[in-house]
C-alpha positions in Angstrom: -31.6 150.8 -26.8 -30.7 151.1 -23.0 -30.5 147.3 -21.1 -33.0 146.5 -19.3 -32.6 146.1 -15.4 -32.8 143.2 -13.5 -32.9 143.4 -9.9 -32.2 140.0 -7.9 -32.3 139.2 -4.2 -30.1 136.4 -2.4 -27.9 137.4 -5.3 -24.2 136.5 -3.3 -24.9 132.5 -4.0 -26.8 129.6 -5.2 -29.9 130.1 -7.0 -29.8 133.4 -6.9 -26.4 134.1 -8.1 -26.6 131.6 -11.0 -29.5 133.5 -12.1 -27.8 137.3 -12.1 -25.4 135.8 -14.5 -28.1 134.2 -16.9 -29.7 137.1 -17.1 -26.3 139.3 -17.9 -25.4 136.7 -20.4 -29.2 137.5 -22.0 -27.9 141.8 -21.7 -29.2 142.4 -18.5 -27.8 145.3 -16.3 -28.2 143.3 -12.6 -29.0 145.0 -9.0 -27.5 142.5 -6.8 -28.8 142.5 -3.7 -27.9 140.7 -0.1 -26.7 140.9 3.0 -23.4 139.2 2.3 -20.3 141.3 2.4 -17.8 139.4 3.2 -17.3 135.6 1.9 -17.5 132.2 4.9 -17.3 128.8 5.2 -20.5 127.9 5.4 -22.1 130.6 3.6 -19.5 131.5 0.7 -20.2 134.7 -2.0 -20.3 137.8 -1.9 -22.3 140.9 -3.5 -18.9 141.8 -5.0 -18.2 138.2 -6.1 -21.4 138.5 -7.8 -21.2 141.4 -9.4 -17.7 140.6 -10.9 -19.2 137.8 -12.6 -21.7 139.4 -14.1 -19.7 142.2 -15.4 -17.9 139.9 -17.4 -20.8 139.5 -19.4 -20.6 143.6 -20.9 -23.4 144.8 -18.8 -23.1 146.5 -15.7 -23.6 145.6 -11.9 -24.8 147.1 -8.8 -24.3 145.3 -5.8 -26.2 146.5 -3.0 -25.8 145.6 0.7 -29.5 145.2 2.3 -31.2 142.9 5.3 -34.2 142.7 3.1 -36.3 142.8 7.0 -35.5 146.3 7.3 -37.8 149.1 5.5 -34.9 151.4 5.7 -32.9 148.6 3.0 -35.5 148.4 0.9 -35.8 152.0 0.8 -32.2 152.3 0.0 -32.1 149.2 -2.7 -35.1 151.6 -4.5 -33.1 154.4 -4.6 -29.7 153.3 -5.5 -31.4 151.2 -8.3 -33.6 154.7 -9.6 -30.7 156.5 -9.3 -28.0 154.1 -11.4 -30.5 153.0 -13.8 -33.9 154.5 -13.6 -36.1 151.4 -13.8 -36.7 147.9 -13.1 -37.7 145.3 -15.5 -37.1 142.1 -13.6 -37.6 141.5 -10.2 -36.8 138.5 -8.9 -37.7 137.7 -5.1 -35.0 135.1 -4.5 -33.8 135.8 -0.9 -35.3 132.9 1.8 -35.1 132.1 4.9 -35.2 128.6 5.8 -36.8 127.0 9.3 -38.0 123.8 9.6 -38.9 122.8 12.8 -42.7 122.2 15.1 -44.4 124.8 16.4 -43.8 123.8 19.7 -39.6 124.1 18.7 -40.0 127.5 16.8 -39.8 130.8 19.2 -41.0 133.9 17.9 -37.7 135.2 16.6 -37.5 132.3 13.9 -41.4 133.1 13.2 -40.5 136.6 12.6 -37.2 135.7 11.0 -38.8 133.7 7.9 -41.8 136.1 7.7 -40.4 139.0 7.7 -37.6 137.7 5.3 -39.5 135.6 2.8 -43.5 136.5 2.8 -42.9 140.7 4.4 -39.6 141.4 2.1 -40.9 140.3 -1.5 -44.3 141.8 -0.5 -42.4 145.6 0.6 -39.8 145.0 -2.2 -42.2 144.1 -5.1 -45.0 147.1 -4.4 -41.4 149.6 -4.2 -40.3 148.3 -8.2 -43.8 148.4 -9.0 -43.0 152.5 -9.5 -40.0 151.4 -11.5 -41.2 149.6 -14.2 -41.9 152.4 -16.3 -41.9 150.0 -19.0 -43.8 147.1 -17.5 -42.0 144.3 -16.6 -42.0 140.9 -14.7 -41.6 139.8 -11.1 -41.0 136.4 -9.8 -41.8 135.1 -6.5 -39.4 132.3 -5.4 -42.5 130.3 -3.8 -44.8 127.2 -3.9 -47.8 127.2 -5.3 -51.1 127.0 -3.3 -51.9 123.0 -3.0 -54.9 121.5 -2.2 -56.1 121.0 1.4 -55.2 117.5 1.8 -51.8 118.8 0.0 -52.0 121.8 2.1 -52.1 119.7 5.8 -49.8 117.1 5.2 -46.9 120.0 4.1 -47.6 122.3 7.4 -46.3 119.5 9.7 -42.8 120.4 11.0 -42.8 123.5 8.8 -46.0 125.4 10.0 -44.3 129.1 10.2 -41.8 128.4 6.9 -45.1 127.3 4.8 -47.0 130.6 6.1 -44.0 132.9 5.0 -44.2 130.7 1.8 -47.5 130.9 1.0 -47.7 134.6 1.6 -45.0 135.4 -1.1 -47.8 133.2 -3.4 -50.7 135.2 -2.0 -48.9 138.4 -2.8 -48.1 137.2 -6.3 -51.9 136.5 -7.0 -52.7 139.7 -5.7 -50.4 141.8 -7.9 -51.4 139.7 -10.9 -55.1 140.2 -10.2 -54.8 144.7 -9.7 -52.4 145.1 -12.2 -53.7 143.2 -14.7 -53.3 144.1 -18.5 -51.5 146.8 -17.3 -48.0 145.1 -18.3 -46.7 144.5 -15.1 -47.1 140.6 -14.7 -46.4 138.9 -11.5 -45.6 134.6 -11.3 -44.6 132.2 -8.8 -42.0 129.8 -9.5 -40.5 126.9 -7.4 -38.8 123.3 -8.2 -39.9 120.0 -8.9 -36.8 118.7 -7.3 -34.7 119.5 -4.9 -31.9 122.3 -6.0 -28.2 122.8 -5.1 -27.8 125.4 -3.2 -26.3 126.4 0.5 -29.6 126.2 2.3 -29.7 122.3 0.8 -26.2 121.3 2.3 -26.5 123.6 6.0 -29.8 121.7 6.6 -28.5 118.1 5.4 -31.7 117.8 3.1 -30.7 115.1 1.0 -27.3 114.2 -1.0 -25.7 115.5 -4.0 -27.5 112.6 -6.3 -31.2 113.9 -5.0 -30.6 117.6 -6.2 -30.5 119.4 -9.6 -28.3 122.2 -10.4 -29.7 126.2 -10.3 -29.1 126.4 -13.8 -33.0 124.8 -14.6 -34.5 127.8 -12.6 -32.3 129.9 -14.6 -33.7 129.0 -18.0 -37.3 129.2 -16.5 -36.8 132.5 -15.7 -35.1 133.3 -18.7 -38.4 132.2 -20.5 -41.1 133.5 -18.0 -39.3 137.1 -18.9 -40.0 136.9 -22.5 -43.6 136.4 -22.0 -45.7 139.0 -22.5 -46.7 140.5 -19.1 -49.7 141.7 -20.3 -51.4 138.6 -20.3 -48.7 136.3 -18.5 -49.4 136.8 -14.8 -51.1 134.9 -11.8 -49.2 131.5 -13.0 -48.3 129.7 -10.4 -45.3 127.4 -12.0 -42.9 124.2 -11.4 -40.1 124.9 -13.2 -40.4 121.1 -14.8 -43.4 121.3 -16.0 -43.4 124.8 -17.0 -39.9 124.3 -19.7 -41.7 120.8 -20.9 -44.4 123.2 -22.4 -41.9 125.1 -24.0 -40.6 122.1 -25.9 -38.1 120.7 -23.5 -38.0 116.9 -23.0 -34.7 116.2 -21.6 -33.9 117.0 -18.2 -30.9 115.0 -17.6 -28.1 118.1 -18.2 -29.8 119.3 -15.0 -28.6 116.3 -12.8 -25.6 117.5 -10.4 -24.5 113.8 -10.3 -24.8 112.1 -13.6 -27.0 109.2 -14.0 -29.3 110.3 -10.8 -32.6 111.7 -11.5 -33.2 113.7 -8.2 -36.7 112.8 -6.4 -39.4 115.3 -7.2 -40.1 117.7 -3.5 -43.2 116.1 -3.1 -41.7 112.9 -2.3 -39.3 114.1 -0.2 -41.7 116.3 2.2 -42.4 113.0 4.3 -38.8 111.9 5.1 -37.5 115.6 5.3 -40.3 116.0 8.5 -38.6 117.3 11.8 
């Protein structure tokens, strides 16, 4: 039996590196895609980096340079993927961009910036795999799920134009789920309870060391939301929390980057974290 494919965005670091290698440790092949090509102090990893690691697993790696605002990238992430490997089974829309500021303090460029890399990207990237999973298969939207208006109102302040390019990853998820339906293509969002280490966490100061959790509990949720069947698992919008505790888990603390410290769940955070 061939491997099945997993293609990842934001793949050079963080979040989205930790999860290319959980899936090649499962047998994955992994399309590792970003636009980091060379390795710096602030943002260290690279596609290459990446794709070493996971090849150290037995599986094979493509690593892909793309600036996932450009259709021309995306074309050429489709066709270097259909080419190598012929399909997709896993797509997982990691890749963010992060601005939170007021309206008044964000210009059009950074409006453009987080649409067109968060909410445009997954949207353009997810309907071009759709025609590679031959087999079915499972895409992941890194995104919040739809709150409540109260919810809704208090999380827009200082992050109006971030929540919209959120929300619209959601929106899109919701939408695949709902046309391709039963067909085995399942589309889910997932996002953290907490607070996670990553690069995004430490450029924008959110928080210390003790108030985040390590990638490694989005890993194992989207190790598990990939073994559900897609037929009937789609339009979920999950917390990665709550969604392992109904697989059985009970124990969070190995997730802790500094032992002893239970990191503070987002919600609670949203108030001090306000520009």
């Amino acid at each position: 039996m061939l491997n099945k494919v997993a293609l990842v965005t934001g793949a050079s670091r963080g979040i989205g590196k930790a999860i290319c290698v959980g899936l090649a440790k499962k047998g994955y092949n992994i399309v590792v895609v970003s636009k980091s090509i060379t390795s710096e102090e602030h943002l260290p990893g690279t596609i290459y980096e990446t794709a070493n690691e996971v090849e150290k697993h037995n599986v094979k790696a493509l690593p892909i340079k793309a600036d996932l605002r450009h259709d021309m990238d995306i074309n050429n992430v489709i066709q270097q993927t259909k080419d190598h490997f012929g399909k997709v089974d896993v797509l997982v829309n990691n890749a963010g961009a992060l601005w939170w500021k007021s309206i008044h303090e964000t210009p059009s460029s950074k409006y453009d910036l987080v649409n067109q890399v968060n909410s445009r990207a997954s949207y353009v990237l997810s309907r071009s795999c759709i025609n590679l999973m031959t087999d079915g298969g499972h895409i992941i939207m890194q995104s919040p799920p739809i709150p409540d208006l109260n919810n809704l109102k208090s999380s827009l302040k200082g992050k109006t134009a971030y929540m919209i390019s959120k929300l619209g990853m959601t929106m899109t998820a919701l939408g695949i789920s709902e046309e391709y339906k039963g067909t085995g293509i399942a589309c889910n969002t997932l996002w953290p309870m907490t607070p996670i280490e990553s690069f995004a966490v430490k450029n924008y100061n959110l928080g210390s060391k003790k108030m985040w959790r390590t990638p490694d509990i989005m890993v194992d949720s989207v190790k598990y939301i990939i073994e559900e069947d897609p037929k009937y698992f789609t339009g979920h919008q999950l917390i990665d929390e709550e969604y392992l505790r109904s697989k059985g888990y009970t124990n969070f603390i190995k997730y802790q980057c500094v032992a002893g410290y239970e990191p503070p769940k987002l919600n609670e955070l949203y108030e001090k974290w306000k520009s």
